[in-house]
Biopython code that builds the backbone (N, CA, C, O; Angstrom):
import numpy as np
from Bio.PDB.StructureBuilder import StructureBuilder

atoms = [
    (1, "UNK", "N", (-35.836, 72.894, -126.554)),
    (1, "UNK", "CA", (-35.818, 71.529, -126.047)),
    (1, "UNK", "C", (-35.862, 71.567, -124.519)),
    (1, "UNK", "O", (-35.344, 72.483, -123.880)),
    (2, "UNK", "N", (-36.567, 70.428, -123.903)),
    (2, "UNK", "CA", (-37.080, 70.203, -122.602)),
    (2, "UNK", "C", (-36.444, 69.557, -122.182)),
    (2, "UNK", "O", (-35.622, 69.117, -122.986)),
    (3, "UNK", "N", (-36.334, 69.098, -120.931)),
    (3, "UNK", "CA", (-35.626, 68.197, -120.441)),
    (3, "UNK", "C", (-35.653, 67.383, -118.715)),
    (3, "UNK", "O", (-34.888, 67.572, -117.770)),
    (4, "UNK", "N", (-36.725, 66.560, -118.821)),
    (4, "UNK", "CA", (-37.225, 66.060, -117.244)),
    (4, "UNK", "C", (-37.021, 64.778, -116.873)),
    (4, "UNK", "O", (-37.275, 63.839, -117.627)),
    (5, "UNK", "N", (-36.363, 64.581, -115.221)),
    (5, "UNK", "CA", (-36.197, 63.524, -114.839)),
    (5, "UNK", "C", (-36.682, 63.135, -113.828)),
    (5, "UNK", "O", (-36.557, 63.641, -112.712)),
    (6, "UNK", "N", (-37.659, 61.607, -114.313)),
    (6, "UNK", "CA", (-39.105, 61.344, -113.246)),
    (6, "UNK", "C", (-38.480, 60.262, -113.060)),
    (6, "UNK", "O", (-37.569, 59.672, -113.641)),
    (7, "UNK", "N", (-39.456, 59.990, -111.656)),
    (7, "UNK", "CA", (-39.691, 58.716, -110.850)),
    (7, "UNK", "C", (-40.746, 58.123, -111.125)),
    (7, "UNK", "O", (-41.496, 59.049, -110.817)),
    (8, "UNK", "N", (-41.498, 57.241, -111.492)),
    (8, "UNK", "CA", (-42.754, 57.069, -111.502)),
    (8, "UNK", "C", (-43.142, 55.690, -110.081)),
    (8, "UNK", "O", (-42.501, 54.673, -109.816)),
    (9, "UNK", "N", (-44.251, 56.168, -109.523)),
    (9, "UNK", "CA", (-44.563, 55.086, -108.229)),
    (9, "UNK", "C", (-46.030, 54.375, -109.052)),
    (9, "UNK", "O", (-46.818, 54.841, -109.875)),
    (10, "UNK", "N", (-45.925, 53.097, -108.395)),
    (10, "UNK", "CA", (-47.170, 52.230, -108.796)),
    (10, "UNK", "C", (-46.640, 51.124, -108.695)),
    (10, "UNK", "O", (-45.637, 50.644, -108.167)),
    (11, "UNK", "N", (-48.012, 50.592, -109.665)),
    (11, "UNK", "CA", (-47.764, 49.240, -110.220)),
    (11, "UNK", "C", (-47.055, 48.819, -111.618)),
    (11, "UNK", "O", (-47.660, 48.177, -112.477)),
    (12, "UNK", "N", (-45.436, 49.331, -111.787)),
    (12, "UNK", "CA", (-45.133, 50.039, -112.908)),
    (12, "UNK", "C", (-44.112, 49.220, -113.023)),
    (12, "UNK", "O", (-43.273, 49.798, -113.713)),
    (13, "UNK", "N", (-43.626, 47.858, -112.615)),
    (13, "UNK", "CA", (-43.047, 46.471, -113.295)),
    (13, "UNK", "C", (-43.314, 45.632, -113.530)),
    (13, "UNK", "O", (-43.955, 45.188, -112.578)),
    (14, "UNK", "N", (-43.263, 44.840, -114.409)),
    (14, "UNK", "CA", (-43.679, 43.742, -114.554)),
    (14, "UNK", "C", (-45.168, 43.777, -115.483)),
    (14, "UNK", "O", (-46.046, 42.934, -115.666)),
    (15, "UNK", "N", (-44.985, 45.073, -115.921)),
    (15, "UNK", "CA", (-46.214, 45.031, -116.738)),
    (15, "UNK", "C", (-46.464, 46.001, -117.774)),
    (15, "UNK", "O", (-47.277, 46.916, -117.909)),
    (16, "UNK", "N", (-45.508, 45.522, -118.477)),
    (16, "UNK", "CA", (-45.367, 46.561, -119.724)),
    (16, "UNK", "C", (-44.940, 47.952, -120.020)),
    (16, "UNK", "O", (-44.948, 48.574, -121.082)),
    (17, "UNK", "N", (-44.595, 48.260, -118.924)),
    (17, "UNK", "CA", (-44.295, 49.990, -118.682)),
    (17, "UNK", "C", (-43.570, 50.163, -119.403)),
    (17, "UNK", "O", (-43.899, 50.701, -120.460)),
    (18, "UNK", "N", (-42.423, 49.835, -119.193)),
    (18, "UNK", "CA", (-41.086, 50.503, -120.223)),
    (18, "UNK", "C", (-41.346, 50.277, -121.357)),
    (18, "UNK", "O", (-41.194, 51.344, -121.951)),
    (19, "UNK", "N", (-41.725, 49.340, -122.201)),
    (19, "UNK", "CA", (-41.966, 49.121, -123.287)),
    (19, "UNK", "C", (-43.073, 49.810, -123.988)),
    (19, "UNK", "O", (-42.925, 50.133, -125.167)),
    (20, "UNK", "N", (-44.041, 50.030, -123.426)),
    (20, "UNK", "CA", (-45.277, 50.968, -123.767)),
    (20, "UNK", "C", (-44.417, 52.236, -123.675)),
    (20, "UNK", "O", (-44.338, 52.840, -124.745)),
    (21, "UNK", "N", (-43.564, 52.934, -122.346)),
    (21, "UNK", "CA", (-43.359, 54.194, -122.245)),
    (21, "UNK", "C", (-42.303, 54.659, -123.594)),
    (21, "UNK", "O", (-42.180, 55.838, -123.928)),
    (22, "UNK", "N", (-41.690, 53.683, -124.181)),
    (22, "UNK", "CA", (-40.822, 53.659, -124.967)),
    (22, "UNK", "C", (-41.395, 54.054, -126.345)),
    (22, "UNK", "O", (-40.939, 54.969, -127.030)),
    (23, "UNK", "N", (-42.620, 53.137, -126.742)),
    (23, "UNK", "CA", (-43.575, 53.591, -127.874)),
    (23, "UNK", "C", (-44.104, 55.055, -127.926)),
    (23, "UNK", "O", (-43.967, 55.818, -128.882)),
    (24, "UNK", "N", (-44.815, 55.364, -126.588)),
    (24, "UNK", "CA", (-44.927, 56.733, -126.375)),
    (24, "UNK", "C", (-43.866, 57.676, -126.633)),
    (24, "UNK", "O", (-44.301, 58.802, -126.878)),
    (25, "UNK", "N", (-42.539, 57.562, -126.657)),
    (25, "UNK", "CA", (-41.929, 58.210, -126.034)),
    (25, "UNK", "C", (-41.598, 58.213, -128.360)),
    (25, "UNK", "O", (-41.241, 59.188, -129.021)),
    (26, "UNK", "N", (-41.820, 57.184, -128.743)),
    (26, "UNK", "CA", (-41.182, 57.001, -130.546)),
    (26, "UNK", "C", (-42.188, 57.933, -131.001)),
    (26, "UNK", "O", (-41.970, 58.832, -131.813)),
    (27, "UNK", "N", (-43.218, 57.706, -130.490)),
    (27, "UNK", "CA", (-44.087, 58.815, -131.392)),
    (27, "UNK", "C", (-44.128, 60.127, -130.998)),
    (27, "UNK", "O", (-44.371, 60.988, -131.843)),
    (28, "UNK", "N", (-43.940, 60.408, -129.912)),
    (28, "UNK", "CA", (-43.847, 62.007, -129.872)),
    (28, "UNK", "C", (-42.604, 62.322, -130.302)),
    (28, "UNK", "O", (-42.719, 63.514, -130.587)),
    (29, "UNK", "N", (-41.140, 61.904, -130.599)),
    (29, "UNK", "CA", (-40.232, 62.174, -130.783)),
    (29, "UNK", "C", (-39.434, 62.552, -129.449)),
    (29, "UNK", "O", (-38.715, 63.527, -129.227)),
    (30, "UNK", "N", (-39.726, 61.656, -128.767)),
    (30, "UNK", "CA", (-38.885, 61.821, -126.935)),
    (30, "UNK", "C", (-37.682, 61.561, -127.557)),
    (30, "UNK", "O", (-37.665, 60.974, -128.639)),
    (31, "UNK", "N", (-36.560, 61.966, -126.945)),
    (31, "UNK", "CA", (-35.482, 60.846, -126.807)),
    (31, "UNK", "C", (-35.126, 61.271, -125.214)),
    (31, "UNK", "O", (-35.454, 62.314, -124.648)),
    (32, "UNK", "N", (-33.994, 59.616, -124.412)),
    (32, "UNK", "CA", (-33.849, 59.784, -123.391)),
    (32, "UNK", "C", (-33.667, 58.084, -123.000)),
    (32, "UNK", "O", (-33.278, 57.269, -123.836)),
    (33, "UNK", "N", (-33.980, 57.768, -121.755)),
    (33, "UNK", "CA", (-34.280, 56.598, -121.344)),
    (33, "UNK", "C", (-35.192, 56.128, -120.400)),
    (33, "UNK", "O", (-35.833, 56.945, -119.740)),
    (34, "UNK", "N", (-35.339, 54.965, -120.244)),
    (34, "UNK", "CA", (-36.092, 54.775, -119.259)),
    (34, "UNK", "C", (-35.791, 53.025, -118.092)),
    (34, "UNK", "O", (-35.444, 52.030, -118.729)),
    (35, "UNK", "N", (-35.912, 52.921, -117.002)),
    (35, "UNK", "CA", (-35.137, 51.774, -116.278)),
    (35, "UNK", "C", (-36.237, 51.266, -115.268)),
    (35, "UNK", "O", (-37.234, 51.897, -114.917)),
    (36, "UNK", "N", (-35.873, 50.047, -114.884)),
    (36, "UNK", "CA", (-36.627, 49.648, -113.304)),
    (36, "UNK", "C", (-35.668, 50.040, -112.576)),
    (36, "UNK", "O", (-34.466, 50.086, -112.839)),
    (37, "UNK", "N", (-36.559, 50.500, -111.078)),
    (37, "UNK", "CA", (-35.166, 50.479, -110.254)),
    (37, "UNK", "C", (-35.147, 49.846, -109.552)),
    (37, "UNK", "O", (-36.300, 49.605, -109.194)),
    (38, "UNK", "N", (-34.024, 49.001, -108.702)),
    (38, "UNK", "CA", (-34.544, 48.517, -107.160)),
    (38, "UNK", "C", (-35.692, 48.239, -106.372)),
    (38, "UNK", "O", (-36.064, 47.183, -105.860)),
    (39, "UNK", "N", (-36.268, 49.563, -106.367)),
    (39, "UNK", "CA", (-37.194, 49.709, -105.140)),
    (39, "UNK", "C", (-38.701, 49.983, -105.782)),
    (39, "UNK", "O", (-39.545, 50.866, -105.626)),
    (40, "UNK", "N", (-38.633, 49.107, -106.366)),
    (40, "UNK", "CA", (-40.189, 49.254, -107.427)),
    (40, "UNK", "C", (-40.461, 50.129, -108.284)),
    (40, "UNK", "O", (-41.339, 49.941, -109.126)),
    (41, "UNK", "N", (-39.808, 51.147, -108.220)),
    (41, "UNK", "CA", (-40.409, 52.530, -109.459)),
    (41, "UNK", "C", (-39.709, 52.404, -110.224)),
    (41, "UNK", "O", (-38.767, 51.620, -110.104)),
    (42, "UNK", "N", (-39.959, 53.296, -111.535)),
    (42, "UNK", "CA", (-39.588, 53.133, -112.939)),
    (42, "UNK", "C", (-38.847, 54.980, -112.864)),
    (42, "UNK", "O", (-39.360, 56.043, -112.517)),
    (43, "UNK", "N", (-37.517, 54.636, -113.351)),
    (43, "UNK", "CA", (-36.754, 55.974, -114.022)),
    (43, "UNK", "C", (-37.002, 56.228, -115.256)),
    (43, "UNK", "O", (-37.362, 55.371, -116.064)),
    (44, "UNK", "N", (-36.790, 57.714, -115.573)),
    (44, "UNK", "CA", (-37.045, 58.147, -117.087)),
    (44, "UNK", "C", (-36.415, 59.411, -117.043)),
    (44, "UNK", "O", (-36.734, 60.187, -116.142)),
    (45, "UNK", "N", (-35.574, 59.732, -117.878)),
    (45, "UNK", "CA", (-34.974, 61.045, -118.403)),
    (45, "UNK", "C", (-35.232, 60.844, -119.765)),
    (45, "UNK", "O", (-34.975, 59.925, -120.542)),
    (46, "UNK", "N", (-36.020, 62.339, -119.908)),
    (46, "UNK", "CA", (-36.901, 62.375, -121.236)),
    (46, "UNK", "C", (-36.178, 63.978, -121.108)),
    (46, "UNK", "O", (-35.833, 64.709, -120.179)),
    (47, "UNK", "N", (-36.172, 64.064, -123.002)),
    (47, "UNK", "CA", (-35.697, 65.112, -123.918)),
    (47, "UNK", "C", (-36.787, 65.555, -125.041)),
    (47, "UNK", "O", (-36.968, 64.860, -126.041)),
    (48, "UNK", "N", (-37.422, 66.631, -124.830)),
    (48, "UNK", "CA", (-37.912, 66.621, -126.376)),
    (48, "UNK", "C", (-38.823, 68.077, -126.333)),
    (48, "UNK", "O", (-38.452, 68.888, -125.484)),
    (49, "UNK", "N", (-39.559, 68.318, -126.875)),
    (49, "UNK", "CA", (-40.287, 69.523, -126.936)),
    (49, "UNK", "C", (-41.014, 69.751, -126.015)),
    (49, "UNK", "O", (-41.804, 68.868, -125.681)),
    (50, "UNK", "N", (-40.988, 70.997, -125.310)),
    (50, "UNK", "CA", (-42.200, 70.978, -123.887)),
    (50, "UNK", "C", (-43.597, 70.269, -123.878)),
    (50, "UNK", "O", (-44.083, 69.446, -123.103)),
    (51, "UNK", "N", (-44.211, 71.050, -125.337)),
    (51, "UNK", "CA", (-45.890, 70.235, -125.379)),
    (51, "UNK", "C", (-45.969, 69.044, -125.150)),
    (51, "UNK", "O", (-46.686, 68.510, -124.304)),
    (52, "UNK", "N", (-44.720, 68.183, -126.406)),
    (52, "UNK", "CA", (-44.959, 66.714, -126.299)),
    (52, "UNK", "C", (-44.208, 66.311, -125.026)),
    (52, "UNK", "O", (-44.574, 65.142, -124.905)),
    (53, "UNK", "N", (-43.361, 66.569, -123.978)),
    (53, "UNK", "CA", (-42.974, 66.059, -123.207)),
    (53, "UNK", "C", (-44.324, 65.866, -122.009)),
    (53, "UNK", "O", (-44.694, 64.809, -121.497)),
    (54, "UNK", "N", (-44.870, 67.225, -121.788)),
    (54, "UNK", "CA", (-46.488, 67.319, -121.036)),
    (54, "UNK", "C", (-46.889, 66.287, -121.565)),
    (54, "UNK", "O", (-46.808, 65.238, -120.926)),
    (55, "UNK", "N", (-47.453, 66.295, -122.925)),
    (55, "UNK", "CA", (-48.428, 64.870, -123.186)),
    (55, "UNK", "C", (-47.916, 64.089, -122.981)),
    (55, "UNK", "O", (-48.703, 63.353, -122.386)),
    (56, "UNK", "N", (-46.548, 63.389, -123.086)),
    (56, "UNK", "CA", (-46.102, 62.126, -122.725)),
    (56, "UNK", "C", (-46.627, 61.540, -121.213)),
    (56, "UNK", "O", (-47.078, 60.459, -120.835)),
    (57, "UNK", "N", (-46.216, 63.307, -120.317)),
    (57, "UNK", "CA", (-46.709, 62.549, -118.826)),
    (57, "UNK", "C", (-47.854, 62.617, -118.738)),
    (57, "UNK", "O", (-48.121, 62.460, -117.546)),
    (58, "UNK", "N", (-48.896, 62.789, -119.405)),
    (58, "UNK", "CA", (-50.119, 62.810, -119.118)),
    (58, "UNK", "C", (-50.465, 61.312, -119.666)),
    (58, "UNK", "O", (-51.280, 60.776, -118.915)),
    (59, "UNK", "N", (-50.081, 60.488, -120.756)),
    (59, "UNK", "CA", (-49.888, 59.263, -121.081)),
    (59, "UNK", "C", (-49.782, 58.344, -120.224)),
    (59, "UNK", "O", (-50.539, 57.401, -119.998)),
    (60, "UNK", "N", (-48.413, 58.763, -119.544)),
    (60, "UNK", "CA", (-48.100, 58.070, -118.398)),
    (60, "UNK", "C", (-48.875, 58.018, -117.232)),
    (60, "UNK", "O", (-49.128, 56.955, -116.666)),
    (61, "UNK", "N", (-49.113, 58.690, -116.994)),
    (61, "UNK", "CA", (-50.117, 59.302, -115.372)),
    (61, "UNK", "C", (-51.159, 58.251, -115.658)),
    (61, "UNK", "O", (-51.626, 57.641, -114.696)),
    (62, "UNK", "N", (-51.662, 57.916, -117.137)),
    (62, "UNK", "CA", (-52.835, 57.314, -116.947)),
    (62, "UNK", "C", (-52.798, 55.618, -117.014)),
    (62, "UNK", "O", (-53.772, 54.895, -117.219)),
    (63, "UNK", "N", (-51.506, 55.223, -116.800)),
    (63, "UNK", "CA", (-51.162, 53.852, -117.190)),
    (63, "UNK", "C", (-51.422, 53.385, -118.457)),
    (63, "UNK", "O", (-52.461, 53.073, -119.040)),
    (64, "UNK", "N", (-49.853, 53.408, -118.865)),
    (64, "UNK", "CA", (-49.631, 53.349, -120.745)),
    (64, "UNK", "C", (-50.126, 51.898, -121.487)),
    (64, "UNK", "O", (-50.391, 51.571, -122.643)),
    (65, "UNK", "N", (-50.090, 51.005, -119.769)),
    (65, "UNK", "CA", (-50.284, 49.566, -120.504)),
    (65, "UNK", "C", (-51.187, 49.437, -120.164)),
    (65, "UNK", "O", (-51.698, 50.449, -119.686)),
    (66, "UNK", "N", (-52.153, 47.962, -120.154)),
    (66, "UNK", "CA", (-53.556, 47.519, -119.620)),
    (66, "UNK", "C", (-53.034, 47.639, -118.182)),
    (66, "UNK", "O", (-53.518, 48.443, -117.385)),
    (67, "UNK", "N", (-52.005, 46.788, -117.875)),
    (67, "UNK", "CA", (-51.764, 46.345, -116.057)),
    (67, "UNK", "C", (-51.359, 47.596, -115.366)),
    (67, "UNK", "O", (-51.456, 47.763, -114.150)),
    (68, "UNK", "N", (-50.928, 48.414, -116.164)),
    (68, "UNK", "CA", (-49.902, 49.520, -114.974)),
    (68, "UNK", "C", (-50.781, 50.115, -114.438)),
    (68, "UNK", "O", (-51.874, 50.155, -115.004)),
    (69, "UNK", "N", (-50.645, 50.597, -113.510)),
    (69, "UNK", "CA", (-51.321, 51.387, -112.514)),
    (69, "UNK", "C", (-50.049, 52.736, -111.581)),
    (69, "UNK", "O", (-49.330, 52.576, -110.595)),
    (70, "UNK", "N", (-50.226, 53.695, -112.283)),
    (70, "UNK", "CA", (-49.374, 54.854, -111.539)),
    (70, "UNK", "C", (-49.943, 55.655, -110.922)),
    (70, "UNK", "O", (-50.818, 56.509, -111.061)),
    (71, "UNK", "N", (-49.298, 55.243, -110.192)),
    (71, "UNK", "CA", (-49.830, 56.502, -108.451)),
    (71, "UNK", "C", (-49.451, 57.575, -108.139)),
    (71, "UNK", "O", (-50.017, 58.337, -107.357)),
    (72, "UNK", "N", (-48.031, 57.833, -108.955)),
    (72, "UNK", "CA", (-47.396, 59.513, -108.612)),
    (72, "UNK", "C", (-46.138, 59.421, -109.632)),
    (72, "UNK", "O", (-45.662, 58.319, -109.904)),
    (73, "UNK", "N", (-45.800, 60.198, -109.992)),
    (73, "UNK", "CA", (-45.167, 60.756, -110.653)),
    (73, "UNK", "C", (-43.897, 61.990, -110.219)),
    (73, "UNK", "O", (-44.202, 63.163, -110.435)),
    (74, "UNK", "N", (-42.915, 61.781, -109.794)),
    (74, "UNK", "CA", (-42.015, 62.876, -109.477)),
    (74, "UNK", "C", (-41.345, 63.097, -110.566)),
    (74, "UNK", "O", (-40.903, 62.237, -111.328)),
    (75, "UNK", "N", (-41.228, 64.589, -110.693)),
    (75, "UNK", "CA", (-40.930, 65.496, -111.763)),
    (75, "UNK", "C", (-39.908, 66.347, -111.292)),
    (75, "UNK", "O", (-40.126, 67.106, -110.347)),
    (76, "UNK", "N", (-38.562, 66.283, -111.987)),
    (76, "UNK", "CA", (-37.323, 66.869, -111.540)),
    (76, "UNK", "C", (-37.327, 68.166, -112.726)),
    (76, "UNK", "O", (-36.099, 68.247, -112.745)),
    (77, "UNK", "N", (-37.721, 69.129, -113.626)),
    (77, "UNK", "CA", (-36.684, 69.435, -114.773)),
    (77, "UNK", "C", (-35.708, 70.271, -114.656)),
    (77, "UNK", "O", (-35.584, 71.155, -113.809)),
    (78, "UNK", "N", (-34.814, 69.917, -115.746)),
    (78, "UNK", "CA", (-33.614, 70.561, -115.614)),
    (78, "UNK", "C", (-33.197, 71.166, -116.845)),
    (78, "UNK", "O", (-33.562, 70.692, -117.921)),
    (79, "UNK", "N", (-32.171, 72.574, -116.741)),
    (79, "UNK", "CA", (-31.908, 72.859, -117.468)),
    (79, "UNK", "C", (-30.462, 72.716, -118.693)),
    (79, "UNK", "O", (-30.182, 73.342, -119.716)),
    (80, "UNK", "N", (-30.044, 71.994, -118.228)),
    (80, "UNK", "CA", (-28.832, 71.151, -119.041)),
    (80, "UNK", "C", (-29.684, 69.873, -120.174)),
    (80, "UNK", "O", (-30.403, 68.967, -119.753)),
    (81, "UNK", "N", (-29.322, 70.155, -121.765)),
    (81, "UNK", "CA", (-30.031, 68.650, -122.336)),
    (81, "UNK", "C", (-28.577, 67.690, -122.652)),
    (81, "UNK", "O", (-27.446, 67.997, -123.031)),
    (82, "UNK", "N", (-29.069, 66.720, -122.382)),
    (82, "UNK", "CA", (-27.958, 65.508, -122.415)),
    (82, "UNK", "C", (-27.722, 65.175, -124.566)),
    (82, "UNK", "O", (-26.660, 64.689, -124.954)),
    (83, "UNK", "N", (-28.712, 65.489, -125.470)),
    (83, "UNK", "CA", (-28.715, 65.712, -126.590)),
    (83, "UNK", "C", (-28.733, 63.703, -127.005)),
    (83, "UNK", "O", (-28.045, 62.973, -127.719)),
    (84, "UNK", "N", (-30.137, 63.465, -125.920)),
    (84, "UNK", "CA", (-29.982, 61.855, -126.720)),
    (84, "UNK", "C", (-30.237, 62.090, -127.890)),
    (84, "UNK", "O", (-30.653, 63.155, -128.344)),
    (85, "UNK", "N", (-29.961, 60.929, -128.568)),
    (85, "UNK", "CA", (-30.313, 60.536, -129.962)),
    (85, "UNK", "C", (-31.674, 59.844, -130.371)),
    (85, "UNK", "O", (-32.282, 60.138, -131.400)),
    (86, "UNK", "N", (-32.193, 58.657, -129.232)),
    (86, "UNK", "CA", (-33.202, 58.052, -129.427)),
    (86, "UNK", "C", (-33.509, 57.680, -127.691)),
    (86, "UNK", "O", (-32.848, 58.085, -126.735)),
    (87, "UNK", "N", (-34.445, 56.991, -127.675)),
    (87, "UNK", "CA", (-35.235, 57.007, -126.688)),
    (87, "UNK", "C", (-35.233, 55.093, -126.152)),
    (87, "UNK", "O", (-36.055, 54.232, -126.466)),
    (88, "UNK", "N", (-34.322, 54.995, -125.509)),
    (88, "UNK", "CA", (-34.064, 53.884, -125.086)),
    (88, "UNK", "C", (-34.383, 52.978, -123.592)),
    (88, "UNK", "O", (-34.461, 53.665, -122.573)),
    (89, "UNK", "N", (-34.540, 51.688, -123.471)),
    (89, "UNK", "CA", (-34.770, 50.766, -122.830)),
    (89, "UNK", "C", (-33.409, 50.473, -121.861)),
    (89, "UNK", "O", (-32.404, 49.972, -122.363)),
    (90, "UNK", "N", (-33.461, 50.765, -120.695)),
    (90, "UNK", "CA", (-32.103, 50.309, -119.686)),
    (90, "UNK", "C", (-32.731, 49.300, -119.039)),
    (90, "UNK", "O", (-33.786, 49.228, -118.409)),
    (91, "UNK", "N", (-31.543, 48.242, -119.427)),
    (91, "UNK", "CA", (-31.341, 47.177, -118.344)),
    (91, "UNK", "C", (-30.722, 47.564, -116.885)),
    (91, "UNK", "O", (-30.568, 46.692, -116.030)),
]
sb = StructureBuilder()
sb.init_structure("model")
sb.init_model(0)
sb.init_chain("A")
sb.init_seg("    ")
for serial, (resi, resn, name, xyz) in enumerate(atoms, 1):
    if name == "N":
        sb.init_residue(resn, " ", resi, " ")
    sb.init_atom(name, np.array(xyz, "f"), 0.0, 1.0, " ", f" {name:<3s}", serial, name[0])
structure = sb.get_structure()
């Protein structure tokens, strides 16, 4: 098990992101979360198998919804897993 914590920059509120990244995240079997923050970018700590965690960000990179538009992607991973259960939406 994998375990990475991104920033994503863009056009990545207000337009379906989390909710698309969330679907992505049901079918590969992610678990983790994902948030808006403050300052326009979208958080995500994702858990799950290396391959599918790669494809997830490659999903992402390409804007998951019609509107999003992502411009960069910062990629933290780490080696501690938090052992989510499912792959959730933060308010």
């Amino acid at each position: 098990m994998a375990r990475k914590h991104m920033i994503v920059h863009g056009r990545v509120q207000g337009v379906g992101f989390r909710a698309t990244a969330k679907q992505i995240a049901d079918q590969l079997n992610i678990q983790g979360w994902v948030k808006n923050k403050s300052d326009g970018t979208v958080e995500i700590d994702a858990e799950g198998e290396s391959d599918h965690l790669s494809h997830f960000i490659d999903q992402l990179n390409q804007g998951p919804s019609p509107f999003a538009k992502v411009s960069a992607i910062d990629i933290t991973e780490s080696e501690t897993e938090k052992g989510y259960k499912k792959f959730k939406i933060v308010e």
